[in-house]
MIMAR-360401 format. One record per residue (C-alpha): x, y, z; residue number from 1; residue in one letter. Coordinates in pm, 1 decimal. Layout:
# MIMAR-360401
{node {X; Y; Z}; NUM; "A"} ...
END
This chain:
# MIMAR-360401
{node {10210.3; 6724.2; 13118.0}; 1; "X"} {node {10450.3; 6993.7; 13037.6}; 2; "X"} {node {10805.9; 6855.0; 12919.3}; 3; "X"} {node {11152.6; 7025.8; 12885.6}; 4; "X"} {node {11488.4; 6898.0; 12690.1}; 5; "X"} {node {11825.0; 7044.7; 12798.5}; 6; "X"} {node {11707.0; 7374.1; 12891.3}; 7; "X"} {node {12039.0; 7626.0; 12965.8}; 8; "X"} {node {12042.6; 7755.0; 12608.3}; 9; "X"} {node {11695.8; 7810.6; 12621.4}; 10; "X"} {node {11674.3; 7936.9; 12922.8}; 11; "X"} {node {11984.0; 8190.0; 12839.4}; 12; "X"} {node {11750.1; 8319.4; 12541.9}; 13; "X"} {node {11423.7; 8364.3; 12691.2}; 14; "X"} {node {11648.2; 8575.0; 12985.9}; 15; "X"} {node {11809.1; 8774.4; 12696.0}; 16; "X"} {node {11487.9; 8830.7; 12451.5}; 17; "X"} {node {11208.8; 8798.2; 12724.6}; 18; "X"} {node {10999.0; 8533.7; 12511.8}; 19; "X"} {node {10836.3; 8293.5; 12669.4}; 20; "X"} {node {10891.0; 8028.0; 12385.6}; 21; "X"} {node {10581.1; 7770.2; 12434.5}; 22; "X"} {node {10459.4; 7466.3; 12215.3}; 23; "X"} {node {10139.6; 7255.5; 12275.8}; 24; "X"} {node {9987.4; 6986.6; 12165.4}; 25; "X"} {node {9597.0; 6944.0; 12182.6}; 26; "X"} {node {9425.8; 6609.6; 12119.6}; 27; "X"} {node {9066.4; 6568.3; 12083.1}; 28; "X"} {node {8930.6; 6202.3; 12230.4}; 29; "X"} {node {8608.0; 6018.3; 12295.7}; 30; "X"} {node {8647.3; 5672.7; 12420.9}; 31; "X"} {node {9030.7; 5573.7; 12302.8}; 32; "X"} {node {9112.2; 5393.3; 12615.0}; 33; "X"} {node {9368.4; 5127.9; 12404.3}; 34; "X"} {node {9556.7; 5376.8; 12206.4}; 35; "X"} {node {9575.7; 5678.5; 12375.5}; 36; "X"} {node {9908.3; 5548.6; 12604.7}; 37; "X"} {node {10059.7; 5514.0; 12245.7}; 38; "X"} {node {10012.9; 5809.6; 12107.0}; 39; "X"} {node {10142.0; 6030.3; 12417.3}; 40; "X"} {node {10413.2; 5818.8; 12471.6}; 41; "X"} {node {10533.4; 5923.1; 12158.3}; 42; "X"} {node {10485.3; 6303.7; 12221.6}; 43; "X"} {node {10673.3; 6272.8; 12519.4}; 44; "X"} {node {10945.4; 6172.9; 12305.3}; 45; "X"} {node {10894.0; 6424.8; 12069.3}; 46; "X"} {node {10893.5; 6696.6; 12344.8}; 47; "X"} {node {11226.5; 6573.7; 12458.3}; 48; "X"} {node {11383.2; 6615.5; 12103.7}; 49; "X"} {node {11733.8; 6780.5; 12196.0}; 50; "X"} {node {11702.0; 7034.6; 11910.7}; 51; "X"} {node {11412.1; 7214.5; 12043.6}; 52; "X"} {node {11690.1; 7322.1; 12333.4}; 53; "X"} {node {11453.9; 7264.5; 12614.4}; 54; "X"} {node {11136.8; 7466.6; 12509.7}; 55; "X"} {node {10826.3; 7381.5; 12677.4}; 56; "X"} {node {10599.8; 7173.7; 12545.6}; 57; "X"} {node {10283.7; 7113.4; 12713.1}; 58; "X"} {node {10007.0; 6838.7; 12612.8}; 59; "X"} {node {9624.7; 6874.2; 12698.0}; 60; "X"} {node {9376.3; 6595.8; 12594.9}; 61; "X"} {node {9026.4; 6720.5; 12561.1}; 62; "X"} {node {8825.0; 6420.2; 12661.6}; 63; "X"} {node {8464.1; 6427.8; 12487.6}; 64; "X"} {node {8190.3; 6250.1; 12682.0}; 65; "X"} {node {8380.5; 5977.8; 12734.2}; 66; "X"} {node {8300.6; 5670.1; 12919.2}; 67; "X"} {node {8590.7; 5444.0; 12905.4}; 68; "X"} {node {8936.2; 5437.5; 13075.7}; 69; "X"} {node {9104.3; 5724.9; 12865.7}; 70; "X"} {node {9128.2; 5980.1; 13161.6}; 71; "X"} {node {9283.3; 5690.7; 13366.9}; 72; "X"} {node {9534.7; 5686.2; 13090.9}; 73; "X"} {node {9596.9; 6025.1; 13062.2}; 74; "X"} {node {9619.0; 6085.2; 13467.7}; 75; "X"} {node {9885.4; 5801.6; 13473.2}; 76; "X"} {node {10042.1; 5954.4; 13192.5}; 77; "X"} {node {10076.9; 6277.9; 13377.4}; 78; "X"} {node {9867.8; 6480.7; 13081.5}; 79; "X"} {node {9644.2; 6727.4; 13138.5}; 80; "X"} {node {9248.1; 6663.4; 13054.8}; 81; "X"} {node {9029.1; 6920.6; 12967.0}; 82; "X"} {node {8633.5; 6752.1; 12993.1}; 83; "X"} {node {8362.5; 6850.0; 12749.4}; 84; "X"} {node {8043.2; 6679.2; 12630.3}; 85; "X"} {node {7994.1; 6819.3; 12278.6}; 86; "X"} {node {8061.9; 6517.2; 12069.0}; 87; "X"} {node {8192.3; 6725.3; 11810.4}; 88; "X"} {node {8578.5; 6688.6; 11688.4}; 89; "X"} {node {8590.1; 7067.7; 11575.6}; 90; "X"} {node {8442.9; 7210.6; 11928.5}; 91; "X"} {node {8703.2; 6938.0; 12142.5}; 92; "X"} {node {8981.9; 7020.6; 11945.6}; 93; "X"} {node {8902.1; 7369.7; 11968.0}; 94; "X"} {node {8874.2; 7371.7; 12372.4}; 95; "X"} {node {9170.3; 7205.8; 12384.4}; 96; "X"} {node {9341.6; 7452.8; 12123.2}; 97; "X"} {node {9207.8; 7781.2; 12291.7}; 98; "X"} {node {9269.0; 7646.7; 12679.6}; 99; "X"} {node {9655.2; 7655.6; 12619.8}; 100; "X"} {node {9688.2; 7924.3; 12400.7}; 101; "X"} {node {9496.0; 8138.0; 12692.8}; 102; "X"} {node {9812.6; 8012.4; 12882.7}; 103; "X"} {node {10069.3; 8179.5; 12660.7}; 104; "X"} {node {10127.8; 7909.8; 12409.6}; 105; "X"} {node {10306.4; 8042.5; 12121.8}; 106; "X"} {node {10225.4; 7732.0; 11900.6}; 107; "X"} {node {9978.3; 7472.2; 11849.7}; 108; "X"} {node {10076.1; 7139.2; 11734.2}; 109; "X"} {node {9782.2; 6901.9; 11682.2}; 110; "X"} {node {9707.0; 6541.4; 11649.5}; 111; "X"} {node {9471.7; 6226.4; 11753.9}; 112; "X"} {node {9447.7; 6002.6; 11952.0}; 113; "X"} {node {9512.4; 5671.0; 11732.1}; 114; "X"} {node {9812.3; 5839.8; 11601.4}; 115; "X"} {node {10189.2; 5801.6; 11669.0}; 116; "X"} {node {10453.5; 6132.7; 11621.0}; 117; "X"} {node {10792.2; 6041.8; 11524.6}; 118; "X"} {node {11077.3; 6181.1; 11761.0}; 119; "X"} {node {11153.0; 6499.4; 11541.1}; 120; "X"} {node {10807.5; 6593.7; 11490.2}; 121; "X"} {node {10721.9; 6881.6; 11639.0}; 122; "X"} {node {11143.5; 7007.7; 11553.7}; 123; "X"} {node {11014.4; 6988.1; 11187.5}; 124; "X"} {node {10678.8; 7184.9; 11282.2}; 125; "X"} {node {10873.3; 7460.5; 11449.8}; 126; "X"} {node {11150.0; 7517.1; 11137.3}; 127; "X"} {node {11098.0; 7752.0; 10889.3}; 128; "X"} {node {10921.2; 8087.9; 11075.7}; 129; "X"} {node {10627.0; 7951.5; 10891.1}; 130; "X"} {node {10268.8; 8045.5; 11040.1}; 131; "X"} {node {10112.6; 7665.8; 10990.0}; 132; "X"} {node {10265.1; 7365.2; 10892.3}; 133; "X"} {node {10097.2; 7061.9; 10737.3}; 134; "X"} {node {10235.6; 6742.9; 10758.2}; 135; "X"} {node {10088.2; 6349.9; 10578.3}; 136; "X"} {node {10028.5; 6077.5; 10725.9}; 137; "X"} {node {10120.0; 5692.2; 10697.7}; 138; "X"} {node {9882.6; 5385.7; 10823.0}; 139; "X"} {node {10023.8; 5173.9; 11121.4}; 140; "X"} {node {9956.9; 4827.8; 11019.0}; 141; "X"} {node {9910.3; 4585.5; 11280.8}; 142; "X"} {node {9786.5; 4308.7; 11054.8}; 143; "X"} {node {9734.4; 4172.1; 10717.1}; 144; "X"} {node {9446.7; 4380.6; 10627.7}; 145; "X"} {node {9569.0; 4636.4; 10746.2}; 146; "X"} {node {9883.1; 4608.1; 10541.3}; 147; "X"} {node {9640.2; 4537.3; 10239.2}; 148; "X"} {node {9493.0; 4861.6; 10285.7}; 149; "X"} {node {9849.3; 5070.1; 10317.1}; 150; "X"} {node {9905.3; 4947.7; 9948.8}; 151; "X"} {node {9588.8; 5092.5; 9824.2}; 152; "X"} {node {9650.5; 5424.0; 10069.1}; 153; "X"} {node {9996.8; 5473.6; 9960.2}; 154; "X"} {node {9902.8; 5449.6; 9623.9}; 155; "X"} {node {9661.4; 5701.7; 9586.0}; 156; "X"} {node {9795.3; 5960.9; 9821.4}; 157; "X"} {node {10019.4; 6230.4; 9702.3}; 158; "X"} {node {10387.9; 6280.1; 9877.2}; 159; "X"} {node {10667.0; 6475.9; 9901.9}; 160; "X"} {node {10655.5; 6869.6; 9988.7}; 161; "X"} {node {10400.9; 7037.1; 9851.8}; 162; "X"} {node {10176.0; 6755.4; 9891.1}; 163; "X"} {node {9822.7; 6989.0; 9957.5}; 164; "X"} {node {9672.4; 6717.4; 10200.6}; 165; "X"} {node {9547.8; 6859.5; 10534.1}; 166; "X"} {node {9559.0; 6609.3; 10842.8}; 167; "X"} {node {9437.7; 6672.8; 11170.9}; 168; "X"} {node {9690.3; 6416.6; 11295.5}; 169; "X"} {node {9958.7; 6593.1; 11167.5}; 170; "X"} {node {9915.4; 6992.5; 11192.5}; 171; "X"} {node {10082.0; 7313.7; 11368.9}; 172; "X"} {node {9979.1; 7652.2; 11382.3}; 173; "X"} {node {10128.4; 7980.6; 11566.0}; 174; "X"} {node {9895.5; 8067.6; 11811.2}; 175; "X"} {node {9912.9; 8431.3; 11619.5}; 176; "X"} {node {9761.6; 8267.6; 11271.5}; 177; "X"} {node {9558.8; 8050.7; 11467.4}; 178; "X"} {node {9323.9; 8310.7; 11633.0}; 179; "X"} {node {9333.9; 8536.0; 11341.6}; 180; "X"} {node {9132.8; 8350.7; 11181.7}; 181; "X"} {node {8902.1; 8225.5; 11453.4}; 182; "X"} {node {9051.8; 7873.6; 11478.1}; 183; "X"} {node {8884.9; 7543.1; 11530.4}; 184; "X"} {node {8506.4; 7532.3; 11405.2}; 185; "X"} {node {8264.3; 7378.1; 11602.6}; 186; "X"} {node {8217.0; 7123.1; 11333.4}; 187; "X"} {node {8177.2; 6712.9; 11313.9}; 188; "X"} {node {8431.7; 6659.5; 11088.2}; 189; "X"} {node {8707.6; 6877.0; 10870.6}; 190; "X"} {node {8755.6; 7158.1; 11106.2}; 191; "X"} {node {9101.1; 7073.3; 11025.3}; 192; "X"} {node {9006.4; 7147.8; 10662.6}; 193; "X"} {node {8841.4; 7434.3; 10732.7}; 194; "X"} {node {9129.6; 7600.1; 10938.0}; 195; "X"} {node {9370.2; 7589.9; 10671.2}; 196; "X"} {node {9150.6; 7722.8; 10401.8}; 197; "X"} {node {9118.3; 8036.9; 10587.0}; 198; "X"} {node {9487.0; 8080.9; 10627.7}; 199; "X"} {node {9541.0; 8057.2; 10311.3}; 200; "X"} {node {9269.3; 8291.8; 10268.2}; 201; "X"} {node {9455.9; 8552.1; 10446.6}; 202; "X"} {node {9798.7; 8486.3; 10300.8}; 203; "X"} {node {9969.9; 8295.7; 10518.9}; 204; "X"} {node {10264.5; 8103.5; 10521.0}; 205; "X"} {node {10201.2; 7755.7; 10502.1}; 206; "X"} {node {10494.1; 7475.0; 10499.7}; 207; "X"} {node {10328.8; 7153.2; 10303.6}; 208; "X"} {node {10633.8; 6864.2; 10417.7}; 209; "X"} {node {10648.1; 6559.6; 10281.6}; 210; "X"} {node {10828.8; 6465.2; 10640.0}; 211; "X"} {node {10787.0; 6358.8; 10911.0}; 212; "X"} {node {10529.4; 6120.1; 10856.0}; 213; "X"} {node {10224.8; 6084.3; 11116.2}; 214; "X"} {node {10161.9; 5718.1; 11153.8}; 215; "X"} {node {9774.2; 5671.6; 11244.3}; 216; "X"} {node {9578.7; 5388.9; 11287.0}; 217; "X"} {node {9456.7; 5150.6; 10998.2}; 218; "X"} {node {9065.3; 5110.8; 11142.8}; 219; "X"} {node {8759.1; 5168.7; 10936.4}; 220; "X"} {node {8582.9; 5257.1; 11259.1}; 221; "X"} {node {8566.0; 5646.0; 11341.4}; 222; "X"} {node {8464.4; 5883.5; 11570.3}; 223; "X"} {node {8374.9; 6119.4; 11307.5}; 224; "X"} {node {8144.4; 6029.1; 11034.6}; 225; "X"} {node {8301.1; 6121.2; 10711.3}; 226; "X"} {node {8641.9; 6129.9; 10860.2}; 227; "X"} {node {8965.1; 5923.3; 10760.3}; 228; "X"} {node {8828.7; 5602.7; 10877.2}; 229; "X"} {node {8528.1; 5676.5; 10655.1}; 230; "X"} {node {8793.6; 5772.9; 10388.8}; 231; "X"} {node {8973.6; 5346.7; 10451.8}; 232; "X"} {node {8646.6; 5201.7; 10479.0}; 233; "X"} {node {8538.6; 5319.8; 10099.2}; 234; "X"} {node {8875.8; 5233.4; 9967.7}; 235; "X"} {node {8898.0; 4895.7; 10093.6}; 236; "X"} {node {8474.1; 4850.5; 9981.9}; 237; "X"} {node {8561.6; 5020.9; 9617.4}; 238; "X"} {node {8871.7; 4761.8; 9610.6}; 239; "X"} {node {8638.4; 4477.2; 9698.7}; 240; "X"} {node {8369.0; 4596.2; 9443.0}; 241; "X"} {node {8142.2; 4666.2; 9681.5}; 242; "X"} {node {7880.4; 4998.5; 9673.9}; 243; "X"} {node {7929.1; 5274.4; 9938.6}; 244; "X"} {node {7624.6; 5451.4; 10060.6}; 245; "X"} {node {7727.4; 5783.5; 9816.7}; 246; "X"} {node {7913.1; 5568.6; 9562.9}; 247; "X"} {node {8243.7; 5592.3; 9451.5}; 248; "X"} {node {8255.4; 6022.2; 9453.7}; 249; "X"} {node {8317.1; 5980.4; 9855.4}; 250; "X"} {node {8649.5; 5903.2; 9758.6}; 251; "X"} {node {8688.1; 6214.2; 9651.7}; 252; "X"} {node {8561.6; 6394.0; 9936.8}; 253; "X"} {node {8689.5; 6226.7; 10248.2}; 254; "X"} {node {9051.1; 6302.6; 10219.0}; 255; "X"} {node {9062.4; 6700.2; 10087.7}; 256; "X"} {node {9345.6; 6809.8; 9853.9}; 257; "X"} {node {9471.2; 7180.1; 9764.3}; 258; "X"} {node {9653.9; 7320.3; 9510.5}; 259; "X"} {node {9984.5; 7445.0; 9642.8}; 260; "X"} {node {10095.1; 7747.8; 9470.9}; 261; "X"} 
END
C-alpha cells in the first residue's frame, strides 16, 4: 500500500531538490488475523496526515509463518506482504525493514500489529532532522481488566520527553542511521532494544517524545516470550501476589529504560 496526501507542494520540491522523499512503515506479524485491519487502518490515516504535504508512505507487513487470515487482511487492505518462516520478531521486522529501504525509503517508521497510530504519528516522527525517534506507548482497554491493568501501567511508566523507554510499536529511524549500524537483529525479542543502543553508541540523534502516544493492545498473550505482554502478565501476577517464574526482577527487565543525557 503506498499512500499520498495533497501532493503539489511536494511534488514542486522533489522537482526542485531531486529527493525522492520516502517513509515506510514495516510490521512484523504471526497469526494477528483480528487486529491487524485495526492497526493499518490507522496508518492509512496517518499516511494521509496533510502536513506531511503528500510524501509517500508505503506499508509492508512481514507475515511470519502464519496460518490464519492475516494475509487475507492485508490483501483486502491493499498492503504489501513480505512472507518469511523464521519465527523470530528481530529477523521479520528486519525483512520487512531492509525490503523497503532497498526501494529507496528514506525512513523507517515501525510498529505491531496489535497497535493503533494516532493521525499525526508519523508527522511527529519526521520533525526535528533527528536520525531516530522513540515514541511510548498507552494500553487500549477493551474491558475491565484491561482498564485495571492501565492503572498499574500508567503508574509505573515514565512520561513526557525524555522518557528513555524504547517501543517497537512506536519507533522511526532514517534509513541512513538505520543501516549504519546494521539494523534489526535476528533476535526473539528486544531487537528494538538493541537497535537503539547502538545508535546511541555512535552518537546519534535521538528524539525521546512524550507524544504521540502508541496505543497497543492490553493482552498478556505474546508472540514473543519476554516481550510487553510478558512485561502485563507479571504486573498484573505481582499485583495479585502471585510468583512469576523469575520472580519479581522480570519487572525490571521486560520493559528496558535508558538514561537520556
Amino acid at each position: 500500500m503506498t499512500l499520498r496526501g495533497d501532493r503539489t507542494e511536494a511534488r514542486a520540491e522533489r522537482e526542485s531538490t531531486g529527493l525522492a522523499l520516502q517513509a515506510v512503515v514495516a510490521i512484523p506479524v504471526r497469526n494477528e488475523a483480528e487486529r491487524i485491519g485495526a492497526c493499518l487502518a490507522s496508518i492509512q490515516r496517518a499516511a494521509l496526515h496533510p502536513a506531511l504535504r503528500g510524501e509517500e508512505v508505503h506499508v509492508v507487513v512481514a507475515l511470519d509463518s502464519c496460518s490464519d487470515a492475516t494475509a487475507w487482511h492485508c490483501a483486502r487492505a491493499g498492503v504489501e506482504t513480505l512472507s518469511v518462516k523464521v519465527r523470530c520478531v528481530g529477523a521479520a521486522r528486519a525483512a520487512a525493514a531492509d525490503s523497503l529501504i532497498a526501494r529507496g525509503a528514506s525512513w523507517l517508521a515501525s510498529t505491531d500489529a496489535d497497535s493503533l497510530v494516532p493521525a499525526d504519528w508519523l508527522v511527529a516522527q519526521r520533525e526535528g532532522g533527528h536520525d531516530a525517534f522513540c515514541g511510548v506507548v498507552d494500553l487500549h482497554c477493551a474491558n475491565a481488566r484491561e482498564r485495571r491493568l492501565r492503572r498499574r501501567f500508567v503508574a509505573g511508566e515514565r512520561w513526557g520527553d525524555g522518557h528513555g523507554r524504547i517501543h517497537g510499536a512506536n519507533l522511526g529511524v532514517s534509513a541512513v542511521a538505520y543501516q549504519r549500524v546494521g539494523g534489526f537483529a535476528a533476535v526473539a525479542c528486544h531487537e528494538d532494544v538493541g537497535l537503539v543502543e547502538r545508535l546511541r553508541g555512535q552518537g546519534a540523534r535521538i528524539a525521546w517524545r512524550g507524544e504521540p502516544r502508541v496505543l497497543t493492545s492490553g493482552r498478556l498473550q505474546g508472540r514473543a516470550r519476554g516481550g510487553f505482554a510478558d512485561h502485563l502478565r507479571n504486573l498484573q501476577d505481582v499485583a495479585l501476589g502471585r510468583e512469576t517464574e523469575r520472580g519479581t526482577a522480570i519487572l525490571a527487565d521486560s520493559i528496558v529504560a535508558v538514561t537520556v543525557a
